[in-house]
NUZALUM-255162 format. One line per field, with one value per residue (C-alpha): residue number from 1; z, y, x; residue in three letters. Coordinates in nm, 4 decimals. Example, Ala and Ser with C-alpha at 12.3 -4.5 7.8 and 13.67 -1.06 7.14 Angstrom:
// NUZALUM-255162
nr = [1 | 2]
z = [0.7800 | 0.7140]
y = [-0.4500 | -0.1060]
x = [1.2300 | 1.3670]
rest = [ala | ser]
***
This chain:
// NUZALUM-255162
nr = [1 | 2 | 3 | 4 | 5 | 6 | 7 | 8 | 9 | 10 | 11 | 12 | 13 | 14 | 15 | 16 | 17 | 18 | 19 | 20 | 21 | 22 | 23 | 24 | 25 | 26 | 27 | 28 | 29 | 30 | 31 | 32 | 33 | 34 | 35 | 36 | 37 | 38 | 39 | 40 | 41 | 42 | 43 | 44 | 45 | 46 | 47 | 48 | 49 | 50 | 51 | 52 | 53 | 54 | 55 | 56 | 57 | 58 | 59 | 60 | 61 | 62 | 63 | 64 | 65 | 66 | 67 | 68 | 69 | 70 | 71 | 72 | 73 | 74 | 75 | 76 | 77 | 78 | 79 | 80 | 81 | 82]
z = [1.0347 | 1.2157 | 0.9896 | 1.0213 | 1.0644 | 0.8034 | 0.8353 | 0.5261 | 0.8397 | 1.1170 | 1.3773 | 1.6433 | 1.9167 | 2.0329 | 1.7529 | 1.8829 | 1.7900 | 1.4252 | 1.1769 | 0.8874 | 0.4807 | 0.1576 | -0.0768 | -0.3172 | -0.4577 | -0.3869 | -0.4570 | -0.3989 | -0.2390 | -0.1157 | -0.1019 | 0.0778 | -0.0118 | 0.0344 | 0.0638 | -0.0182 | 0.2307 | 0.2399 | 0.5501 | 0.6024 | 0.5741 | 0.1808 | 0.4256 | 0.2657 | 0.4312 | 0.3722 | 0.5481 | 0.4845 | 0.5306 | 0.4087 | 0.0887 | 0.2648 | 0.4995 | 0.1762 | -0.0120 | 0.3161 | 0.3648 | -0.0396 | 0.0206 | 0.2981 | 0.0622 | -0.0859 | -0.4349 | -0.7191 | -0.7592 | -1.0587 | -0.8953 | -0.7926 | -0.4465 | -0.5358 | -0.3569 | -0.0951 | 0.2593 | 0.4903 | 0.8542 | 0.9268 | 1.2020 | 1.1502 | 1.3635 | 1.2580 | 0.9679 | 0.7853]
y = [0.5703 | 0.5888 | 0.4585 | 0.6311 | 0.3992 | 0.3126 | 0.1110 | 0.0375 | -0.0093 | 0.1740 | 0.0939 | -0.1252 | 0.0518 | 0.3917 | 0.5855 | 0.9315 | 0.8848 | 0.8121 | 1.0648 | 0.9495 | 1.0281 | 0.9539 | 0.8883 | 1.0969 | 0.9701 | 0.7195 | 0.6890 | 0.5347 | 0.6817 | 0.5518 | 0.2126 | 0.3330 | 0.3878 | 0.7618 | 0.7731 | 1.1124 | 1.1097 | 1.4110 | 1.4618 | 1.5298 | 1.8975 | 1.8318 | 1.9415 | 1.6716 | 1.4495 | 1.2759 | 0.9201 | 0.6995 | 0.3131 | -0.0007 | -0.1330 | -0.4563 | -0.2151 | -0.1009 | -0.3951 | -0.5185 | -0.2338 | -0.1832 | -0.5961 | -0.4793 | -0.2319 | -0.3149 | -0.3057 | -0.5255 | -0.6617 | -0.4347 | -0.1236 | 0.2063 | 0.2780 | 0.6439 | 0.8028 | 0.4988 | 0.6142 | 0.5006 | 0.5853 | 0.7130 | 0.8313 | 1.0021 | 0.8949 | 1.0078 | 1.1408 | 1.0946]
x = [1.2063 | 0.8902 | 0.6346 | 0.2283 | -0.0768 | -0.3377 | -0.6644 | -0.9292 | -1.2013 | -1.2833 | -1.0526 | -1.2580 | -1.0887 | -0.9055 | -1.1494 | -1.0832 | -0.7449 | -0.8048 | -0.8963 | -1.0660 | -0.9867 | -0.9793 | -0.6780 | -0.5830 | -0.2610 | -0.0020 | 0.3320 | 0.6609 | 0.9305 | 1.3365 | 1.1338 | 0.8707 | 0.4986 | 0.3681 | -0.0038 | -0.2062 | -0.4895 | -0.7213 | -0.9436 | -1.2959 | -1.2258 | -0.9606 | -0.6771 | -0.4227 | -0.1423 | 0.1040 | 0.1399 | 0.4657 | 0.4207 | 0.5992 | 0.5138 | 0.3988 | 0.1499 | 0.0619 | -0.0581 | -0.2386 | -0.4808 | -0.5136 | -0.6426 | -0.8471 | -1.0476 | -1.3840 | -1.2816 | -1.1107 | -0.7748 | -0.7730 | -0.9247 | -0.7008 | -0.7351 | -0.7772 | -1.1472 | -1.1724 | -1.1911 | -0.9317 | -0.8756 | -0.5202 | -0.2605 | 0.0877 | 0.3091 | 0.6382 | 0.8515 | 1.1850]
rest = [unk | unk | unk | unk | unk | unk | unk | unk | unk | unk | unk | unk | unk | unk | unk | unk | unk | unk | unk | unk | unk | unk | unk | unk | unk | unk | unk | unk | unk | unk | unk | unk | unk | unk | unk | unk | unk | unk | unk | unk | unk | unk | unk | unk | unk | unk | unk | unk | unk | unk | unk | unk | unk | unk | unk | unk | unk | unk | unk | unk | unk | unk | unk | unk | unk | unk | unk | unk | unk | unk | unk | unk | unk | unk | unk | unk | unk | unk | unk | unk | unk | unk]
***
């Protein structure tokens, strides 16, 4: 499975090839986390990482342990599918 990219910060390099969003839901799915990201214009997508991607860039947000992730801005890439 190709997995997509996820950042909580602006990606110090390659920036035109990162579109920034905001997520909107996350899930799990067949083991995998499926993030809800909605770009600058609400067009949404769906971005499939590892749950161990996942809890690094939820860590890398600017909010509590506690906190859902939901409304924080992320920048993103999809790389692949199922």
């Amino acid at each position: 499975m190709n997995h997509d990219r996820i950042h909580a910060q602006e990606p110090s390099h390659h920036r035109d090839r990162w579109t920034v969003g905001t997520i909107a839901e996350l899930a799990e799915r067949d083991g995998h986390c499926v993030v809800t990201v909605e770009d600058e214009s609400g067009e949404p997508t769906e971005l499939i990482v590892t749950m161990a991607i996942r809890d690094l860039f939820i860590s890398r947000l600017d909010i509590d342990a506690d906190e859902n992730p939901v409304g924080e801005r992320v920048w993103f890439r999809k790389r692949g599918g199922q």
